[in-house]
C-alpha positions in Angstrom: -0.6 19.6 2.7 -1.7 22.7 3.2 -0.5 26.0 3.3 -2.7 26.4 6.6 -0.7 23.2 8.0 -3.6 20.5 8.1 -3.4 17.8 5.5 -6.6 15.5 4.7 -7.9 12.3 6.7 -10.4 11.4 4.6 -13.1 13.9 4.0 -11.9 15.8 7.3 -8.9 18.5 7.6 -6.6 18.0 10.5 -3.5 19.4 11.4 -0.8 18.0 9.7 1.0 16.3 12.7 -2.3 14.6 13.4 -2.4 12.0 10.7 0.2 9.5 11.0 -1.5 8.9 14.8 -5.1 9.3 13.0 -4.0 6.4 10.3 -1.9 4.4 13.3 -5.6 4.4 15.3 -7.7 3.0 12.4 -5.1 0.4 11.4 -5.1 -0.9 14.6 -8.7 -1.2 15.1 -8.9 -3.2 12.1 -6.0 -5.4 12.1 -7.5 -8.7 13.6 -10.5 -8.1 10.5 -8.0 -6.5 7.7 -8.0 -9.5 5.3 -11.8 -10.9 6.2 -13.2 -7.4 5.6 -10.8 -7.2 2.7 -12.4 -10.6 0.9 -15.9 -8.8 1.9 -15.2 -5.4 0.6 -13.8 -6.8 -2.6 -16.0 -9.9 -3.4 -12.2 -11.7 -3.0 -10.9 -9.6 -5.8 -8.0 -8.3 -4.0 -6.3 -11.5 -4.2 -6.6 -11.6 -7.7 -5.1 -7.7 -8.0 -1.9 -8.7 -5.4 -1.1 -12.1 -7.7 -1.0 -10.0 -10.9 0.9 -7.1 -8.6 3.7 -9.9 -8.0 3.4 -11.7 -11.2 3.9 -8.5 -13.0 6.9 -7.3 -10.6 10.0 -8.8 -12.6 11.4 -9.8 -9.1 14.0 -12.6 -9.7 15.9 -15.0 -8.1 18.4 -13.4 -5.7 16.9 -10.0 -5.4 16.6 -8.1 -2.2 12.5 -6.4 -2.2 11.2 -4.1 0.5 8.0 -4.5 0.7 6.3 -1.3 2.2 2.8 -1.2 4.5 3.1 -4.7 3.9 2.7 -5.7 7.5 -0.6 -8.1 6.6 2.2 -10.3 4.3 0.2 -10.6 1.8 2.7 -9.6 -0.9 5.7 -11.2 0.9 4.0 -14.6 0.8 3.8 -14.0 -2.7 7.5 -12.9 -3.4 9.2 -15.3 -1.3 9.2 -17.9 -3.9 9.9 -15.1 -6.4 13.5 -14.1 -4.7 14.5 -17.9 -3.4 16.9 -19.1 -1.3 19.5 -16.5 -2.3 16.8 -13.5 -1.9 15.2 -11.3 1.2 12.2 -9.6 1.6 12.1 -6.5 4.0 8.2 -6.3 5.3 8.0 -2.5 6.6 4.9 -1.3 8.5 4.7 1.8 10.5 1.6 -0.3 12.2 2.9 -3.0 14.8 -0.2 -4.2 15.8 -0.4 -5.2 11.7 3.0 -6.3 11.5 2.3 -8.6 14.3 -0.7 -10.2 12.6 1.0 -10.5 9.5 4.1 -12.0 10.9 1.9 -14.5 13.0 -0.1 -15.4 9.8 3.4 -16.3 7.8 5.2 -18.0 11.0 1.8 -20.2 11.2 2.6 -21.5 7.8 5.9 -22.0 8.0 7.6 -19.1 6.4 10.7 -17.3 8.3 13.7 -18.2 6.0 14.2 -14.8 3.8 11.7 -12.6 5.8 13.0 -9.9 7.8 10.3 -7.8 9.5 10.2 -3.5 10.6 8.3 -0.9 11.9 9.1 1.6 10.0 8.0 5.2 8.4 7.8 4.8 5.1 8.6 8.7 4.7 12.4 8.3 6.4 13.3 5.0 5.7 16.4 3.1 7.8 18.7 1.7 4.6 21.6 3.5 3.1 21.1 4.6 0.1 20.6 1.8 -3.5 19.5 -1.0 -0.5 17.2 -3.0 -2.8 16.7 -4.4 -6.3 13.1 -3.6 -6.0 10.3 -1.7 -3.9 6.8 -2.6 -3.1 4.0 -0.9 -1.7 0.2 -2.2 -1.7 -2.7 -0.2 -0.6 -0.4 2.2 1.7 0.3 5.4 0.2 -2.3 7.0 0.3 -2.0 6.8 4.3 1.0 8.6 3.4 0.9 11.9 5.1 3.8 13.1 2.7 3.5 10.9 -0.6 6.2 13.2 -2.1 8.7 12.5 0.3 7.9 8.3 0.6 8.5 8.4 -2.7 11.8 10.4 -2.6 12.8 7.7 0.1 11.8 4.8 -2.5 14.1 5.9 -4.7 16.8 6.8 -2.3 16.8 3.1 -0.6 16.9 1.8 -4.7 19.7 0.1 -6.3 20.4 1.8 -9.9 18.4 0.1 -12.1 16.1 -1.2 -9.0 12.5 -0.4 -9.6 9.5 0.5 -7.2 6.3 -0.7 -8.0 2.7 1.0 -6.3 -0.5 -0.7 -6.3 -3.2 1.6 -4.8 -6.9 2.5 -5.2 -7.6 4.8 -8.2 -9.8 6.9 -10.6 -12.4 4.6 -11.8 -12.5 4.6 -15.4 -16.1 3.2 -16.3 -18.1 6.2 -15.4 -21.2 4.3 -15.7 -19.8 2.2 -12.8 -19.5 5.6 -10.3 -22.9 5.3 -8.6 -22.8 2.0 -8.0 -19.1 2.1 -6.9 -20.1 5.1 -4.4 -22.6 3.3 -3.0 -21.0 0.3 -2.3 -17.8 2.7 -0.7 -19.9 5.0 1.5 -23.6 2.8 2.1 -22.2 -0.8 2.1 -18.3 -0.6 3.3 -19.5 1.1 6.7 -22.0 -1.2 7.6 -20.0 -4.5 6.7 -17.3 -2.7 9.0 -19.5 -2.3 12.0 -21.0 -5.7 11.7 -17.7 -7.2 11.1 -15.3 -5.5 13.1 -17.1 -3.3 15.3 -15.7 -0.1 13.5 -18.0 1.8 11.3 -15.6 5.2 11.5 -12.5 3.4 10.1 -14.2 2.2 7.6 -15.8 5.1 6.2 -12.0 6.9 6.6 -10.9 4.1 4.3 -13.9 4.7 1.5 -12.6 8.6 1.9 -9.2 8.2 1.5 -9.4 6.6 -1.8 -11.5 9.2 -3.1 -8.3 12.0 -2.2 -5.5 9.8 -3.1 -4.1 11.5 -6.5 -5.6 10.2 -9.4 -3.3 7.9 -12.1 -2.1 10.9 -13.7 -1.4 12.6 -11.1 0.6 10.1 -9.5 2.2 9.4 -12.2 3.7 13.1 -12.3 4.5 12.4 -8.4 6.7 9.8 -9.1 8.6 11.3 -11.8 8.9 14.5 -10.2 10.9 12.2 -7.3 13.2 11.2 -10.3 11.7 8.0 -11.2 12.3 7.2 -15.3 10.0 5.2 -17.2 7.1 5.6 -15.3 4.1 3.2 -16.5 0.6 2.9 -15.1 -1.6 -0.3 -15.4 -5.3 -0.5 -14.4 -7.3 -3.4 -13.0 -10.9 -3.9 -12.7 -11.1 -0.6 -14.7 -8.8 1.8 -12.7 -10.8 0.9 -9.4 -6.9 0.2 -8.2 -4.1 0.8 -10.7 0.1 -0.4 -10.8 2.1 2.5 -11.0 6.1 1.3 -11.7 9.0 3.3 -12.1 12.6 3.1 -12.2 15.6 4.2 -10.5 18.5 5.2 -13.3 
């Protein structure tokens, strides 16, 4: 933010109180389309980067995840069979209209036993404090109006030892790559998104906000400066996203 008060939403400035509504609005125009335009926008890839998110996670048997933005259940799916019988994941989404899909999707194939599901603000989280064993978050902080204080609350709402883990968009590292990579994010993205989903504006606001989320680096300070130790960063398909993971001690 700001010392004027506005904050970004994508390449525009608007007043800091605008953006969760801003964010709420494109979310649910897309919902219904978020994992078909996803598989378009990524050639499928994002499949790939969410398995190796899990994989990589160290979630075991028994442990208790909140799994942040993840209202489409894409990562839940995926750690259900991670925490077992004895195990919960948490889906939080400050979207409904997302939860909903993502909850229908999961009831459709028969998972309910170990999923609870939350509308909730990621920056003011509803646990007491050392909740979970681990947090996830994929592809939703940089929606984050306050990034700083979601990732205060992830470690609040962390057990000590508990670990949060962030998969998000990042600094490509392949420079060679940048034209090509902006002009699949602000020629191609748009148009897929009005032929697809009707929504050309939401869209482009996605293609934007990746380009101002904070670089690895940078977010790697973030998290440490919210008291995370051990702070790692891991990038796939050469930084276009990256895993950041951290611990609570």
């Amino acid at each position: 933010m700001s010392e004027s008060g506005t904050t970004h939403f994508g390449y525009r400035d608007v007043p800091e109180g605008d953006k969760a509504r801003l964010v709420g609005e494109v979310f649910t125009s897309v919902a219904r389309n978020y994992d078909v335009m996803n598989d378009l926008m990524s050639f499928g890839i994002h499949r790939l980067w969410k398995r190796w998110f899990v994989a990589t996670s160290g979630v075991r048997e028994g442990d208790r995840v909140l799994d942040l933005a993840g209202g489409t259940g894409d990562i839940a799916r995926l750690l259900l069979p991670r925490v077992g019988a004895a195990g919960s994941v948490v889906v939080g989404d400050i979207n409904g209209d997302m939860l909903r899909v993502g909850r229908d999707r999961l009831l459709d194939q028969g998972l309910v036993r170990g999923l609870d599901w939350s509308q909730m603000d990621a920056e003011a989280l509803p646990f007491p404090d050392r909740s979970f064993d681990c947090v996830t978050m994929a592809f939703g902080l940089r929606n984050v109006t306050h990034k700083e204080r979601a990732l205060a609350e992830i470690h609040r709402v962390l057990k000590t030892g508990g670990r949060a883990l962030v998969l998000e968009f990042s600094a490509l590292k392949a420079k060679a790559l940048q034209p090509l990579y902006d002009f699949h994010s602000f020629q191609v993205l748009p148009r897929i998104g009005r032929l697809i989903a009707g929504d050309e504006a939401s869209y482009r606001y996605l293609a934007e906000s990746i380009r101002k989320h904070p670089d690895q680096a940078t977010l790697k300070a973030m998290m440490e400066q919210a008291g995370f130790a051990r702070v790692d960063v891991r990038n796939l398909s050469a930084g276009i996203v990256a895993i950041h993971r951290g611990y609570r001690v």
